[in-house]
C-alpha positions as CSV (number, residue, x, y, z in Angstrom):
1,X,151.8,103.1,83.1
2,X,149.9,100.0,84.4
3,X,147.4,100.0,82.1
4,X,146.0,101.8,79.3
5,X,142.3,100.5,79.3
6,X,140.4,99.3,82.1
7,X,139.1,95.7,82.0
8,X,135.4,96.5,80.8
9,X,135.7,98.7,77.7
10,X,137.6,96.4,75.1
11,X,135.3,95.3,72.2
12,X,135.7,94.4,68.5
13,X,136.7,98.1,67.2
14,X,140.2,97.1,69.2
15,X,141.1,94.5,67.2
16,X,145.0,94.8,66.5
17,X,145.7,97.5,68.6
18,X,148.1,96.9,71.5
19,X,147.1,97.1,75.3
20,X,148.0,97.0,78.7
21,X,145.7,95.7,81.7
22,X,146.1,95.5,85.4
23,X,143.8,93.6,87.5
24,X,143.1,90.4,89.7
25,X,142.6,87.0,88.3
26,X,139.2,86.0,88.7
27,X,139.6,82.1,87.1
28,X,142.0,80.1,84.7
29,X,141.3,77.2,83.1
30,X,144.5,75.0,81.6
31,X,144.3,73.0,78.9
32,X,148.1,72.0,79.2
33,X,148.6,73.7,75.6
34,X,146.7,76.9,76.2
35,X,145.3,78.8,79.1
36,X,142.6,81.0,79.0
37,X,142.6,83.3,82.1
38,X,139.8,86.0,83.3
39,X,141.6,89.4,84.9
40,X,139.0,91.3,86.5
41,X,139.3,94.9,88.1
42,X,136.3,97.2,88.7
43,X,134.9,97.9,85.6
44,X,134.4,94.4,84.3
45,X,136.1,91.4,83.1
46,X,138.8,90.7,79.8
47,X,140.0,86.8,79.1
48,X,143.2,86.4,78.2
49,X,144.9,83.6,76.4
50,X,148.2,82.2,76.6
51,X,149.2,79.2,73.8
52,X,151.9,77.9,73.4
53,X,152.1,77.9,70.0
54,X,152.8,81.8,70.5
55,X,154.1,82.1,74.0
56,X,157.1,81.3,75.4
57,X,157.6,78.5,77.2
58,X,158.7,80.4,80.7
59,X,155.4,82.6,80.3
60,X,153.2,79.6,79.7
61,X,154.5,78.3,82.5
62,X,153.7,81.1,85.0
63,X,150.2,81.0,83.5
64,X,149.6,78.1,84.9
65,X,150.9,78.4,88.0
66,X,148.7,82.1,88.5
67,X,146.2,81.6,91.3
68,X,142.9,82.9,91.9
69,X,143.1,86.8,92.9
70,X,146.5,87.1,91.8
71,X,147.5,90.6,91.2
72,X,148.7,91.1,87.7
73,X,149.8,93.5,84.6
74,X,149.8,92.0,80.7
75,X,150.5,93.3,77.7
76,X,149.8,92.3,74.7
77,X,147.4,92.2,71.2
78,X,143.5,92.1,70.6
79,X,142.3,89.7,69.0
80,X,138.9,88.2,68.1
81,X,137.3,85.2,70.1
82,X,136.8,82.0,68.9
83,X,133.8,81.3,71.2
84,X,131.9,84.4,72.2
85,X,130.2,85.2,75.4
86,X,127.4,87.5,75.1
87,X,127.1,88.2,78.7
88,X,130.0,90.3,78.9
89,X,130.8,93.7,77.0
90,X,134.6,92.3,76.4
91,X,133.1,89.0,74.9
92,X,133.8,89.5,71.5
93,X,137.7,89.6,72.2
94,X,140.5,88.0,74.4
95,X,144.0,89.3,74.6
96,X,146.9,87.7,73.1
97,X,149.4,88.1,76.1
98,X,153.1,88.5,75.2
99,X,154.3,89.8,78.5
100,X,153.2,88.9,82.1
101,X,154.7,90.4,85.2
102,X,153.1,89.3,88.4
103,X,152.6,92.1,91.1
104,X,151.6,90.3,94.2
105,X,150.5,87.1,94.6
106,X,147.3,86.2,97.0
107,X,146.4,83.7,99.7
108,X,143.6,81.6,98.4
109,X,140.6,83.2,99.7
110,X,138.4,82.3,102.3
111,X,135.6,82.5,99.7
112,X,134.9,82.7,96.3
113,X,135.0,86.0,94.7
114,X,131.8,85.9,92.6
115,X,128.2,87.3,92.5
116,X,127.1,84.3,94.3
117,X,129.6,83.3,96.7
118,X,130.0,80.7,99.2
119,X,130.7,82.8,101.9
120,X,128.3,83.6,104.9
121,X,127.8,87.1,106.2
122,X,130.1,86.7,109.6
123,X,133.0,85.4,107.4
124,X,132.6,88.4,104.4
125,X,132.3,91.2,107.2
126,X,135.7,89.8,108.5
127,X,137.0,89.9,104.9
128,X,135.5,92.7,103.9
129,X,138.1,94.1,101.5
130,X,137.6,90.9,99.7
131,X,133.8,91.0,99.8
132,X,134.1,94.6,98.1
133,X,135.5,92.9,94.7
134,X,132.2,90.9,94.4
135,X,129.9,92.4,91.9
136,X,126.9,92.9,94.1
137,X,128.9,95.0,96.9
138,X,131.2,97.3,94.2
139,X,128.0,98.0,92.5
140,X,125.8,98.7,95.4
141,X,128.8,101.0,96.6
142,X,128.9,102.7,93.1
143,X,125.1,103.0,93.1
144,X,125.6,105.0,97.0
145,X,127.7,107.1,94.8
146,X,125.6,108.0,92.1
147,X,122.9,108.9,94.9
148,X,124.9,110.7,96.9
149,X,125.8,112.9,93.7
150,X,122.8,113.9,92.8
151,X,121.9,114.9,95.9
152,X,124.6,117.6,96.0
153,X,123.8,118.7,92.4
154,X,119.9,119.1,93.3
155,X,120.3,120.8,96.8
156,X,123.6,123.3,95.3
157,X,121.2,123.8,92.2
158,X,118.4,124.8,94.9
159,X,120.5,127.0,96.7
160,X,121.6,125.2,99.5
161,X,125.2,125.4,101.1
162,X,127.1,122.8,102.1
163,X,128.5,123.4,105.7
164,X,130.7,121.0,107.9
165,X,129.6,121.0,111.6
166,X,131.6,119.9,115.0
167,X,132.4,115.7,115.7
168,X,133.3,116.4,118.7
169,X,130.1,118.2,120.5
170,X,128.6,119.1,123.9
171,X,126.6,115.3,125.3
172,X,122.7,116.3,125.3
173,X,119.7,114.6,125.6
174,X,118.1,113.7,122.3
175,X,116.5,110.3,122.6
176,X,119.2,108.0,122.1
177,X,122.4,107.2,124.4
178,X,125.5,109.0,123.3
179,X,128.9,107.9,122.3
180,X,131.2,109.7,124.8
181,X,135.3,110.6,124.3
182,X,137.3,111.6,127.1
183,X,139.6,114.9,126.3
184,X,142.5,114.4,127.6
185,X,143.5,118.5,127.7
186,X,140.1,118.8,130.0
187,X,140.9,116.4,132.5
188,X,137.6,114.9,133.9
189,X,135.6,116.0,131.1
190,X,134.1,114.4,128.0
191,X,133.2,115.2,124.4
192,X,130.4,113.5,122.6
193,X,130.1,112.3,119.0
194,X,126.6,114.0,117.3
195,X,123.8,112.0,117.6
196,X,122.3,114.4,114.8
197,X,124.0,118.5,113.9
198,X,120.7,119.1,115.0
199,X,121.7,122.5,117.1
200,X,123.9,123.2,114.7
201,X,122.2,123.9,111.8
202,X,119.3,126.0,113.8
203,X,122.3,128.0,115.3
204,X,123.4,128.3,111.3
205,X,120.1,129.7,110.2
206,X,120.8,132.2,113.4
207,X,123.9,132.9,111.6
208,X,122.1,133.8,108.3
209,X,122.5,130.9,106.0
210,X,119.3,130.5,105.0
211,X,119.7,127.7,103.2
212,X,122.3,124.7,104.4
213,X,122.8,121.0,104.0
214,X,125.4,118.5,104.7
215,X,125.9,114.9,103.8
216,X,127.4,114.0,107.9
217,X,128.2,110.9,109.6
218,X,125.4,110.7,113.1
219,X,126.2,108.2,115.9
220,X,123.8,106.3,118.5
221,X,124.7,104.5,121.4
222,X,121.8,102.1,120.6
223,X,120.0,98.8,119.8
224,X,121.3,97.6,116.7
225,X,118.5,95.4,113.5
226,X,119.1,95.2,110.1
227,X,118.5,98.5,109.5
228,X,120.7,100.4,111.9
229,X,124.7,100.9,112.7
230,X,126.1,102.8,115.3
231,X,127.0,104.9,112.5
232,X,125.2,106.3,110.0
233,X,124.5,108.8,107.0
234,X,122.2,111.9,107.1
235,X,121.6,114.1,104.6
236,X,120.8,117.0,106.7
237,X,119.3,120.3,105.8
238,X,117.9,123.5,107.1
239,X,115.8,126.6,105.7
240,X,114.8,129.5,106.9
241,X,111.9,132.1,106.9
242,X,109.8,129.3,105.5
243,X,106.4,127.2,106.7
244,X,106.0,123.5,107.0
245,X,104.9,123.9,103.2
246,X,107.7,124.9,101.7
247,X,109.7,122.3,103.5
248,X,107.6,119.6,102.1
249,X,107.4,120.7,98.4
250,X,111.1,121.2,98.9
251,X,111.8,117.7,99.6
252,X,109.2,116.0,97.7
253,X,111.6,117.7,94.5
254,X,114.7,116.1,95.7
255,X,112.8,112.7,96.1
256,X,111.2,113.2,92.9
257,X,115.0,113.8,91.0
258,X,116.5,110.8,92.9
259,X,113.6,108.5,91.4
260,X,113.9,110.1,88.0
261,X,117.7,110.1,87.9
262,X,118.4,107.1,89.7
263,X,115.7,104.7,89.2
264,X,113.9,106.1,85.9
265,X,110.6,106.5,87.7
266,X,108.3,109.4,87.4
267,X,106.3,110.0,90.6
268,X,103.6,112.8,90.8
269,X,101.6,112.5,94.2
270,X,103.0,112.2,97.5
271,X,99.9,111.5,99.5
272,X,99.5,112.6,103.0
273,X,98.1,110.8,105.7
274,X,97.7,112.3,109.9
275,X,99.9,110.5,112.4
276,X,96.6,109.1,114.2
277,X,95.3,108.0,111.1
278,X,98.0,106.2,110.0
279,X,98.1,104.3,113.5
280,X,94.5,103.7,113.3
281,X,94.8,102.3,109.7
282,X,98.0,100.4,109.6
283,X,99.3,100.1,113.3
284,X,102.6,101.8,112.5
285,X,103.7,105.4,112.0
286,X,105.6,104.7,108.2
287,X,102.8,102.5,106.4
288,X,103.7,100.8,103.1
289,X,100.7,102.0,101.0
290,X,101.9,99.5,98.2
291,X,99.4,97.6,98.9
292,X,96.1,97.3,101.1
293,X,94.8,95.7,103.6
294,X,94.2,98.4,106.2
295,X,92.6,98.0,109.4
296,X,89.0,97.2,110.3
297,X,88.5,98.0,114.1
298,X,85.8,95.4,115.4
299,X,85.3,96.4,119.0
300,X,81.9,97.4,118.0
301,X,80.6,94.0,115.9
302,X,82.9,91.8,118.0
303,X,82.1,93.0,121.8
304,X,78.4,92.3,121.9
305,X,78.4,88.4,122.4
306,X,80.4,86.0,124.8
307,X,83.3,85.9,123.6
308,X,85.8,87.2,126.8
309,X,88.8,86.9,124.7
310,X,87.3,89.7,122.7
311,X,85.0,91.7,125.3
312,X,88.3,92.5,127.5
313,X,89.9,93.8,125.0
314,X,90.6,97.4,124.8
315,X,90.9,96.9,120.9
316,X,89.9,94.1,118.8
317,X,91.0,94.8,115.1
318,X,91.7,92.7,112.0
319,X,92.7,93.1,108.3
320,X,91.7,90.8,104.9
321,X,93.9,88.7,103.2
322,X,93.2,88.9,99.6
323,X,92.7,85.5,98.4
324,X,93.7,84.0,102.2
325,X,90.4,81.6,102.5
326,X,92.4,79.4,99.9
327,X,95.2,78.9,102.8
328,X,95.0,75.2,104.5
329,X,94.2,74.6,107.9
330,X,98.1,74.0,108.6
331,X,99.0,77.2,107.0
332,X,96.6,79.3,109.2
333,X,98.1,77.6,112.1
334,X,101.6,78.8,110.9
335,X,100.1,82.1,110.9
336,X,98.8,81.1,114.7
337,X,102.0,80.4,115.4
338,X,104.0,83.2,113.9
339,X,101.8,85.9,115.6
340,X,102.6,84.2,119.1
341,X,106.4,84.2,118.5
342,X,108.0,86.3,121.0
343,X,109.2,89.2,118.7
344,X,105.7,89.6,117.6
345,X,104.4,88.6,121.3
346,X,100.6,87.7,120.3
347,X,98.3,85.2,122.4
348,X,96.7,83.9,119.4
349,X,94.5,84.6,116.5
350,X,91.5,84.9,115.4
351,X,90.7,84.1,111.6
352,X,87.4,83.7,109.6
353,X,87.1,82.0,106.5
354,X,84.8,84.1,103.5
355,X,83.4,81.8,100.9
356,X,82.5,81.8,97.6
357,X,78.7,81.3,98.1
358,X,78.6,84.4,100.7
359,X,78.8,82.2,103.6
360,X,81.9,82.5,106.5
361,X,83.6,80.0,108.7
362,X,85.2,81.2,111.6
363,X,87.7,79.7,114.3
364,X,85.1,80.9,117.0
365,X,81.7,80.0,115.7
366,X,80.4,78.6,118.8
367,X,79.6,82.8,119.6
368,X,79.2,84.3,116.2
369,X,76.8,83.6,113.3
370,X,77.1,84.1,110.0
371,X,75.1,87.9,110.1
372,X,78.0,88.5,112.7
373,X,80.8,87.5,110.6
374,X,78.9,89.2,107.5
375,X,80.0,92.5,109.6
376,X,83.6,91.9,110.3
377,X,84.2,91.3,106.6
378,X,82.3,94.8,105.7
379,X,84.3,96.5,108.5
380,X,87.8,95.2,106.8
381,X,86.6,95.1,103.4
382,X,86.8,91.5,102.8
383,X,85.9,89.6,99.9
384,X,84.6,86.5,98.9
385,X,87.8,84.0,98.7
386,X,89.6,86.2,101.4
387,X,91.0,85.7,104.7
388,X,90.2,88.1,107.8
389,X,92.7,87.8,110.7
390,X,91.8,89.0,114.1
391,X,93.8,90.4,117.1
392,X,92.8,92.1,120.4
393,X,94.4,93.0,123.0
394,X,96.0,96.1,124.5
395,X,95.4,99.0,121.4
396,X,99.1,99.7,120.9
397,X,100.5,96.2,121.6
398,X,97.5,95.2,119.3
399,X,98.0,97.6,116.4
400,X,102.0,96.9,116.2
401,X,101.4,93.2,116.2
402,X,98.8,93.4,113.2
403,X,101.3,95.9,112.2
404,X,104.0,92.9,111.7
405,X,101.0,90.2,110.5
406,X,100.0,92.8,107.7
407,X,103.8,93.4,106.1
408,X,104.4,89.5,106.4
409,X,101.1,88.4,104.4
410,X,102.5,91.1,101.9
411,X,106.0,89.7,102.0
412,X,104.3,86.4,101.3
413,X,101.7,87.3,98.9
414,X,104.6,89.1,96.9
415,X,102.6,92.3,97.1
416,X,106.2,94.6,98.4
417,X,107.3,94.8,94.9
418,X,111.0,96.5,95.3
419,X,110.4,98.4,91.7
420,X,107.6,100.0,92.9
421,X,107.5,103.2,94.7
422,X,104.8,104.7,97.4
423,X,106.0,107.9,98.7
424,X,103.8,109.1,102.0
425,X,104.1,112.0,104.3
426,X,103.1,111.5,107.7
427,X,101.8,114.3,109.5
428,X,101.2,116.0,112.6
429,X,102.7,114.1,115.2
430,X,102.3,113.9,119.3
431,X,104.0,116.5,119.9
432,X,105.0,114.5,123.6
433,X,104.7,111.2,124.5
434,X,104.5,109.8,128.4
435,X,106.8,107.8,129.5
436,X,106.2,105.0,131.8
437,X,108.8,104.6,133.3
438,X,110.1,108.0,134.3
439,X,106.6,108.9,134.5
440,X,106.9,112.3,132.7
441,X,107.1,113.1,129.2
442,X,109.4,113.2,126.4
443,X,109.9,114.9,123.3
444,X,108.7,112.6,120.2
445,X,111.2,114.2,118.1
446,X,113.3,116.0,120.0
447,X,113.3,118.8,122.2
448,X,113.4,121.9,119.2
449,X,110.4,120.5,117.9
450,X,107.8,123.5,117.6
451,X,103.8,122.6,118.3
452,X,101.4,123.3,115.8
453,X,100.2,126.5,115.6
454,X,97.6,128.1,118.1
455,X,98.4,125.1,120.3
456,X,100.8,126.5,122.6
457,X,98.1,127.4,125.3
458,X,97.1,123.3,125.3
459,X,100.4,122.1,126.8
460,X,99.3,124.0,130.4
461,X,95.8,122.0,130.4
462,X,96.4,118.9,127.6
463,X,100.4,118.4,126.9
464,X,99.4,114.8,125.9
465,X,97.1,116.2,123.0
466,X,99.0,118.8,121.5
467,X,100.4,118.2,118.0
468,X,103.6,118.5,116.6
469,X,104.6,121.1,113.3
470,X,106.4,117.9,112.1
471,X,106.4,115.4,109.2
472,X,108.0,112.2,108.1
473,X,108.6,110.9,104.3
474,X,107.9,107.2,104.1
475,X,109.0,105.2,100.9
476,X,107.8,101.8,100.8
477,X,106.8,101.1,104.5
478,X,110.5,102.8,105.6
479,X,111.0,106.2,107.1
480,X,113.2,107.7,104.6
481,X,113.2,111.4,106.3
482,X,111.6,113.1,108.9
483,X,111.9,117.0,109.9
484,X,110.2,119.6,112.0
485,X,109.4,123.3,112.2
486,X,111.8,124.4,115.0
487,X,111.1,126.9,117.8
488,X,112.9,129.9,117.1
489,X,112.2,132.3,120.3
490,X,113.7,131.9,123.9
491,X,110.4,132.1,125.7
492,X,108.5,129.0,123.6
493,X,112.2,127.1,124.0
494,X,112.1,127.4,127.8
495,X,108.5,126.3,127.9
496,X,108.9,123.8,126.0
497,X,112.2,122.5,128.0
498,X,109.5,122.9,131.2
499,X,107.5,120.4,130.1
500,X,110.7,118.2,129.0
501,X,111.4,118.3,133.1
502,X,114.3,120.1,132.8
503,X,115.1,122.5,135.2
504,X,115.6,126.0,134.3
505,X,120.0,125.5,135.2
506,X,119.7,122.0,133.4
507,X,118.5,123.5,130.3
508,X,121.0,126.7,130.6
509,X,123.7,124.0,131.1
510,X,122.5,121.6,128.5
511,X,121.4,124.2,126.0
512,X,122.5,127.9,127.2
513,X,124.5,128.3,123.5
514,X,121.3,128.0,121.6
515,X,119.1,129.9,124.0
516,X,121.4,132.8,124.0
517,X,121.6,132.7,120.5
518,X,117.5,133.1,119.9
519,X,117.8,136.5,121.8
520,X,120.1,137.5,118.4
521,X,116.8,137.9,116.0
522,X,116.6,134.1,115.1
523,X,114.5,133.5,111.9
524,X,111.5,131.0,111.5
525,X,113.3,128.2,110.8
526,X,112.9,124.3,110.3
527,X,114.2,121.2,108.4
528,X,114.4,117.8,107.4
529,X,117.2,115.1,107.5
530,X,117.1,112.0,105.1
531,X,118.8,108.5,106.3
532,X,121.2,108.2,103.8
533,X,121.9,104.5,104.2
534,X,118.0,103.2,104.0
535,X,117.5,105.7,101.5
536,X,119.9,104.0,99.1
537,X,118.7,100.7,100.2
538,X,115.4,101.2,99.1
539,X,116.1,102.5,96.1
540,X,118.5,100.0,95.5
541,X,115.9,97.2,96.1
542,X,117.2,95.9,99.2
543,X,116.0,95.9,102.9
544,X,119.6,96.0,104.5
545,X,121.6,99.2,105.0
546,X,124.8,96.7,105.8
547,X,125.0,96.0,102.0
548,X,125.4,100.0,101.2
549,X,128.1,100.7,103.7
550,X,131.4,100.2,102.6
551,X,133.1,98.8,105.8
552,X,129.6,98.2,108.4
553,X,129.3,97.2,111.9
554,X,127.7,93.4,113.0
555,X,124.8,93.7,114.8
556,X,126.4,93.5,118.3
557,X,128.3,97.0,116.9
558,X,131.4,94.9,116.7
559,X,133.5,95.4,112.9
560,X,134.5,92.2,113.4
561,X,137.6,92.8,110.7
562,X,139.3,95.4,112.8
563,X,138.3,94.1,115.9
564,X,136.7,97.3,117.7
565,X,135.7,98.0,119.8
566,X,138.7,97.1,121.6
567,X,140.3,97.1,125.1
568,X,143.2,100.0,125.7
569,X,146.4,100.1,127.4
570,X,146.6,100.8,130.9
571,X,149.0,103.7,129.6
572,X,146.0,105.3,127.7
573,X,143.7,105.0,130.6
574,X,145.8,106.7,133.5
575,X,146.3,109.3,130.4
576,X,142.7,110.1,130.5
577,X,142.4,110.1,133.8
578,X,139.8,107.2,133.1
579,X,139.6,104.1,135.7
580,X,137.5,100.6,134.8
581,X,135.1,99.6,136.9
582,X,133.5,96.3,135.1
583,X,130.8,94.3,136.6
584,X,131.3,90.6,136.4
């Protein structure tokens, strides 16, 4: 037996009683005639005390030679502390060590083992294994845990199944690039890893399992931020015979447990809000409703005078900064500034200044008097003592740049409180989007995506304006989850994969499985899937899915402490029938 209590649970009713720990040794500090020496394992943190008085001299010896992370097992007595530490549930006692047997000793790490270390993120990603013994990382894994749990006891308490589907999968087109693995049995051909079980669990409610969900690993051959890995966490789920209602009351309840359970926080209304609306309000698709400052679109009090800037616009729109007329000139320019950086990608701004005594001063008062201004403030709701802020420009460039201006005045008016909660639902999508480039159209979802009902007949005259039977959850300006009503006959499928641009042999090659299966009495059926990783994040407080992942990817997709990706071995390759061809 290494141990028979753990290094958190050792208190003053253990006085006298004999013990045995395990664990790694946080610090020691050596006083030449005693030691005192913290072992730490996951649960917490016990001192122990060597003197020489009552040790031997060979053990006093190796106490003072153990080294930071050194992997040991003691045994030896309770006993009360001289000097208490309140901070700690063991610091009322210290254990009186009469035997010490070293079990590995440790490199001196590369950085110090405590809540705040001195380590930066490239060098604790490479050390990761050592990074995972620092309170903030075990506890943020253990919190992943706790979420994770009660989402299987609230969905198998609902009725839901919990069914494995396929890694290895068919490559289709679902928005993102795939990640691809040669089979060497199938010489030439290729598996793909799921960018989403989305046929899957349609094909399950085909099969008659009304009711399924799985906690599944998703990959994407993508852009990586903050908030995205090339691998990631879904909690996936399907119903069927059900309407878009029952899917939303079904996962407003799980969301309402997780807040309850988890955070302590009773939440009763999760307002709605329609796709255009929330573009037209806050310039983004997943508003954070925390707080205000929506948007005031100016064209028509703002177009009327000389101002070209303004009268070429196609949208000129502007929010109110709660208390922002009390900014210096120098920190307006900052704002100037900030908006014109690249990843925003703004020409400038536009700000006017709203008194006190009911009067405004504006950055382009040579063209607009004060009855003008009087009208931008009542068309953002600004206030005396506020700040309005002004873009124009292209409407959707426009709308995501105020987009990005609004959630960094919050960020810096500490109005995105991370104890707070806003749940939204966002409704009634584009049910296509053009596309530019290729110059047709794309699913905004995906391609299973059902239109809203009675709108079938506008995708022959209007495809652009027909709306979509689905929904997203946002929590605190994030998408949290986002689902659909699926199409569950062949004839609305093939229409639908029409208007995609597939051919009718691209889509029986791409998707002949699930077309066949519809003509087998498929249900009414549709879902949701939660991202696992930003969901615990958020509820966690934190805006970084990296620091809920046990072992996470850089944000070139590189784990920099295996080092993969990697090159193979010649051997491998003619194996796979595979041949390099890299551009220099």
């Amino acid at each position: 037996m290494y141990r028979s209590h753990n290094c958190g649970e050792l208190n003053a009713s253990h006085i006298n009683k004999e013990v045995t720990l395990a664990g790694w040794v946080q610090k020691s500090r050596d006083k030449g005639f005693i030691v005192w020496v913290d072992l730490r394992d996951r649960y917490g943190i016990t001192q122990l005390v060597f003197d020489e008085e009552r040790t031997s001299k060979d053990m006093m010896e190796q106490a003072q030679n153990l080294g930071r992370e050194f992997v040991i097992q003691v045994k030896g007595t309770v006993i009360e502390r001289a000097s208490k530490n309140p901070n700690i549930p063991t610091g009322d006692i210290e254990i009186l060590v009469s035997e010490l047997n070293i079990l590995n000793e440790a490199k001196l790490p590369p950085f110090t083992i405590e809540d705040k270390t001195d380590g930066g993120e490239d060098l604790r990603m490479k050390y990761r294994y050592l990074d995972i013994r620092r309170n903030p990382v075990k506890n943020n894994l253990i919190f992943r845990h706790k979420v994770t749990q009660e989402v299987r006891n609230y969905l198998s308490k609902e009725g839901f199944i919990e069914v494995e589907t396929p890694y290895l999968i068919k490559s289709t087109p679902e928005g993102a690039r795939d990640f691809v693995v040669p089979s060497r049995m199938n010489e030439g051909q290729f598996y793909a890893l799921p960018q989403s079980p989305q046929t899957f669990k349609q094909l399950l409610m085909v099969g008659g399992m009304d009711k399924y969900f799985q906690i599944v690993k998703c990959f994407r051959d993508e852009d990586l931020r903050a908030d995205r890995q090339p691998e990631f966490t879904q909690i996936d789920c399907e119903m069927a015979f059900i309407e878009q209602e029952d899917i939303l009351n079904a996962f407003e309840g799980l969301t309402r447990h997780l807040l309850k359970e988890v955070k302590g926080i009773e939440i009763d209304k999760f307002p709605r809000m329609q796709y255009d609306d929330a573009m037209r309000l806050y310039g983004n698709d997943k508003p954070d409703i925390r707080f205000g400052m929506q948007f005031g679109e100016l064209n028509d009090v703002a177009q009327h005078k000389d101002f070209g800037v303004f009268n070429s616009a196609e949208l000129v729109v502007g929010i109110a900064v709660p208390g922002g007329n009390a900014y210096t000139r120098k920190e307006i320019d900052q704002l100037i500034d900030w908006v014109k950086r690249p990843q925003v990608g703004a020409l400038g701004m536009v700000y006017c200044r709203c008194n006190e005594d009911g009067t405004f001063k504006s950055s382009v008062d040579k063209f607009y008097d004060n009855d003008d201004l009087s009208k931008w403030a009542e068309v953002t709701g600004a206030k005396a003592g506020d700040l309005i802020c002004v873009l124009s420009g292209d409407k959707n460039k426009v709308r995501a740049q105020l987009s990005a201006l609004r959630m960094e005045l919050a960020e810096r008016l500490g109005l995105r409180n991370p104890e707070e909660f806003a749940p939204l639902w966002v409704m009634d999508f584009p049910l296509l989007e053009w596309d530019e480039e290729t110059e047709r159209y794309h699913a905004m979802h995906h391609p299973f995506t059902s239109p809203k009902p009675g709108q079938l007949e506008l995708l022959k005259t209007n495809p652009g304006d027909v709306k979509a039977n689905a929904y997203d959850l946002v929590l605190n300006g994030n998408e949290i989850g986002g689902g659909s009503i699926r199409i569950h006959d062949k004839e609305t499928q093939s229409l639908m994969f029409d208007y995609l641009g597939f051919t009718p042999e691209e889509a029986k090659a791409q998707f002949g499985f699930l077309m066949d299966a519809f003509q087998y009495g498929a249900p009414p059926h549709g879902g949701l899937a939660f991202g696992l990783d930003r969901l615990v994040s958020i509820l966690g407080g934190q805006e970084t899915i990296r620091d809920f992942i046990a072992f996470p990817k850089n944000n070139s997709g590189r784990d920099v402490m295996i080092d993969a990706p990697a090159p193979i071995d010649d051997a491998q390759l003619t194996e796979l029938s595979l041949q390099l061809n890299i551009k220099q």
